[in-house]
Phi, psi and omega in degrees: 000131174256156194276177195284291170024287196277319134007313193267302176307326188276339175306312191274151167275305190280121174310320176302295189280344166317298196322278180299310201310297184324295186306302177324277132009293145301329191278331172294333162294335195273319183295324184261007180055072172221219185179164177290319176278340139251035200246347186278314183284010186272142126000098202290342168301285194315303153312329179283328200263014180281301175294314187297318182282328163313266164014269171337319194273312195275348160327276198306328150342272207296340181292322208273000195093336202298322177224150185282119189278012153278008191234349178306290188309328182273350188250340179268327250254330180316305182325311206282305167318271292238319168314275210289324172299356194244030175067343225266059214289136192227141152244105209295346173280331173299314171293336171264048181261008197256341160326186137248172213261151181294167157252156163310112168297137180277153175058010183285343179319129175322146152301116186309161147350279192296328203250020175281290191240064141294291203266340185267349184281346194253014166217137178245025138282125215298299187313250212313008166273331184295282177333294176306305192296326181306293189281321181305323217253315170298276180123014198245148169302167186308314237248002180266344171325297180311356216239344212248128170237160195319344177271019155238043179207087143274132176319165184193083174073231184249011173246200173203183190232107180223142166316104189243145176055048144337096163099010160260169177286350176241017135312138220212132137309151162206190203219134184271139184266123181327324183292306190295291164359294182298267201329316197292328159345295190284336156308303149343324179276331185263350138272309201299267204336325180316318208089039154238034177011104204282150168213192215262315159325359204276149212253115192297322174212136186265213209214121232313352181296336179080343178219007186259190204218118171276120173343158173259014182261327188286312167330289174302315142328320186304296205295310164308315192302310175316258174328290166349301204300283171329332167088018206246118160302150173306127146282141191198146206260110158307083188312158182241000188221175184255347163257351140331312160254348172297328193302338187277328155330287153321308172304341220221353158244027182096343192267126182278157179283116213102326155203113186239141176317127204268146189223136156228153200253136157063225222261033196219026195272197168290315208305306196264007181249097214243152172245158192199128252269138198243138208273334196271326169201122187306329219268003173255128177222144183290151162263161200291330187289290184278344199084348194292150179263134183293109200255153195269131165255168176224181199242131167232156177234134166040054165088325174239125163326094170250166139354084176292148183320153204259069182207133177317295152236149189256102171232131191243188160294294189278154160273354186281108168148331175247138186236152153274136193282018181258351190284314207291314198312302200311315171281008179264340192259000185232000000 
């Protein structure tokens, strides 16, 4: 039988969009104190009034300032996959009638003219001017490029249609400019002459090789380098707080809410956090701060000593599944 979950997983296409949909989610279990197999068997009344008190808790969130009301929607929307993929039918218009309205994004304005072309004045590879017409004229992100192939630009007249995050839940049309249009042709044109032949399977921009499909690390670079060069600063969205970003960080490193990974910041950072070997038992070191001695821990489930979840360190609200292992050894000998 398969399970609900897996159910969530076979739905998103993009690795990229697993990640956060995966974090979103678990933040939603955690608030509600559930888990995926079970929230599928309740009472579709108990579930809506479940998603609604969410909702609600991330309202108030966004009143206090703590979350951002452009983020709601993008923090329900995994909850909505994850529902629908298990039968489980909502009625999703009442509920996001409960959102709050967005706000302006900061610091979002679109790149002037002059600063088009700028940036097109500052590289004479074919490719990366295709790349710039391409992000001028769709308006879709870096990081959506590496995901999109030529069978995802239909022609339109002298312009096209393309298709962004193609066979994900958050795919969107947008419209290529004749001018944008042309150029990528001629890239196009400038592989097959290469010896590689574009064909509709074809990787939409490749990676200086003309046939591997370019990375999405390689792309953002491109683009920082680019820009650097052109002398355009990056546009990027401004956090107003210090905990805005670390928590936009954590999110964006896998780390779930309720439990995180121990980090330290500014004059506690690692750099300056050194441990150091206690004369008395090698296997014991102090921390640098406090002096406290480090004691080693374990995961037990129902009594017995397992495998811990797959992170290095834990600091949850609860404490439960974990112990110290001389408290465990000791109540295991008695």
């Amino acid at each position: 039988m398969i399970k609900p979950i897996q159910r969530f997983y076979d739905a998103i296409k993009s690795e990229h969009t697993l990640k956060p949909y995966t974090n979103y989610l678990n933040d939603f279990f955690g608030y509600a104190n559930t888990d995926a197999d079970s929230i599928v068997i309740l009472q579709l009344k108990q579930i809506e009034d479940t998603v609604y008190q969410y909702i609600v808790h991330l309202k108030m969130r966004t009143e206090k300032g703590t979350l951002s009301p452009n983020s709601v929607n993008t923090m329900i929307c995994p909850i909505q996959l994850f529902l629908e993929q298990n039968d489980v039918v909502l009625n999703w218009k009442k509920l996001k009638r409960m959102f709050p309205r967005r706000a302006a994004a900061a610091n979002q304005a679109p790149y002037h003219q002059k600063d088009i072309e700028k940036i097109l004045g500052a590289t004479t590879s074919l490719r990366n001017k295709a790349i710039i017409h391409f992000l001028a004229s769709t308006g879709c992100r870096v990081g959506a490029i590496p995901e999109l192939d030529v069978s995802n630009v239909i022609p339109v007249g002298d312009g096209a249609v393309v298709t962004i995050y193609p066979g994900d839940i958050e795919e969107y049309k947008t419209c290529l400019t004749p001018e944008a249009y042309k150029v990528l042709q001629d890239y196009f044109e400038f592989r097959n002459l290469r010896g590689y032949p574009v064909t509709q399977d074809s990787p939409l921009f490749c990676d200086k090789s003309n046939y591997n499909r370019i990375s999405r690390e390689a792309s953002k670079n491109l683009m920082k380098i680019i820009l650097s060069t052109a002398g355009i600063k990056q546009k990027s969205n401004l956090r107003k707080s210090v905990k805005g970003t670390i928590s936009y960080i954590l999110s964006h490193a896998g780390i779930k809410k309720r439990r995180h990974t121990l980090t330290w910041w500014g004059e506690l950072s690692y750099s300056k956090l050194t441990l150091q070997k206690d004369d008395e038992d090698e296997h014991k070191h102090r921390c640098s701060q406090c002096n406290a001695v480090y004691r080693p821990l374990i995961y037990f489930k129902d009594g017995y000593r397992c495998e811990p979840p797959p992170t290095v360190v834990l600091i949850a609200d609860d404490p439960y599944g974990w112990s110290y292992l001389e408290d465990f050894n000791r109540t295991s000998t008695t």
